[in-house]
C-alpha positions in Angstrom: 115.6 109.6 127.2 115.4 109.5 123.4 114.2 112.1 121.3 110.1 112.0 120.7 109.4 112.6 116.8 106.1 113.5 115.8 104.3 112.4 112.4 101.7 114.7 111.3 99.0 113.1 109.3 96.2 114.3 107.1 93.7 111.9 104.5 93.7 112.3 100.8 90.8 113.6 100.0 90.9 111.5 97.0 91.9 108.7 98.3 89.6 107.4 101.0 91.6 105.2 104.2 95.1 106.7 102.9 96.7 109.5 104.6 100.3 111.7 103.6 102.4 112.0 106.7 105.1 114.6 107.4 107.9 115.0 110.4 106.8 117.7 112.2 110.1 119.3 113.1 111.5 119.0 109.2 108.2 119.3 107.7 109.8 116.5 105.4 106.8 114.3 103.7 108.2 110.5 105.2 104.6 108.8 103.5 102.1 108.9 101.1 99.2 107.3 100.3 99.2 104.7 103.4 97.0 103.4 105.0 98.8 102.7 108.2 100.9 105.7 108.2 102.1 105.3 111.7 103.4 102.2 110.8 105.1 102.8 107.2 106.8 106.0 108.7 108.4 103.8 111.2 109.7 101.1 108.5 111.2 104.4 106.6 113.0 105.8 109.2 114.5 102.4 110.3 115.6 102.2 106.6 117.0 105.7 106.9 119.2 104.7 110.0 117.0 106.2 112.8 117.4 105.5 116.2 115.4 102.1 116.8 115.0 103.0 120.1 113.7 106.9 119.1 110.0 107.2 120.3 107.5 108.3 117.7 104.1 109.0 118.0 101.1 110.8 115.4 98.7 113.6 115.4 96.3 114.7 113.3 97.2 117.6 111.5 93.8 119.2 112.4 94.6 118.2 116.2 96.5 119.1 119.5 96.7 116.1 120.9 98.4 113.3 119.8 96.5 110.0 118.6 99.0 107.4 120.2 101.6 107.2 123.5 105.0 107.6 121.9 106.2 104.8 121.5 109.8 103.3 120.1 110.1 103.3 115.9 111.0 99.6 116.2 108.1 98.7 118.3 105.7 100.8 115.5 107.9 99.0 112.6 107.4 96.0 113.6 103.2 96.3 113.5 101.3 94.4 111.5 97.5 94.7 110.8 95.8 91.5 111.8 94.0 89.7 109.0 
């Protein structure tokens, strides 16, 4: 089974809707300032040479639980926001 990898996510408190995300086993900031954060971590990792097939998944950094079933970074990549 492939690795999960977590994104940790907290909003900008001066920029309302946009969030910073880290990997929570590096603690390496992947985004900032996104809106979909989720989704751009995804595209940067697949840039990076990650797994496609790796799950990922997000949590709140003032959570336990996490916000979405894991899910593979190419599936999450792939996401758009409909208009």
């Amino acid at each position: 089974m492939p690795a999960l990898t977590r994104l940790i996510v907290e909003p900008l408190a001066r920029a309302p809707g946009r969030f910073r995300g880290w990997l929570e086993e590096s603690g390496e900031e992947i985004v900032r300032s996104a809106s979909n954060p989720l989704v751009e971590a995804s595209q940067r990792l697949l840039q990076r040479g990650f797994d496609p097939a790796g799950l990922i998944t997000m949590r709140m950094a003032n959570r336990s639980y996490d916000s979405f079933c894991p899910a593979s970074v190419e599936v999450w990549a792939k996401y758009r926001e409909a208009d």
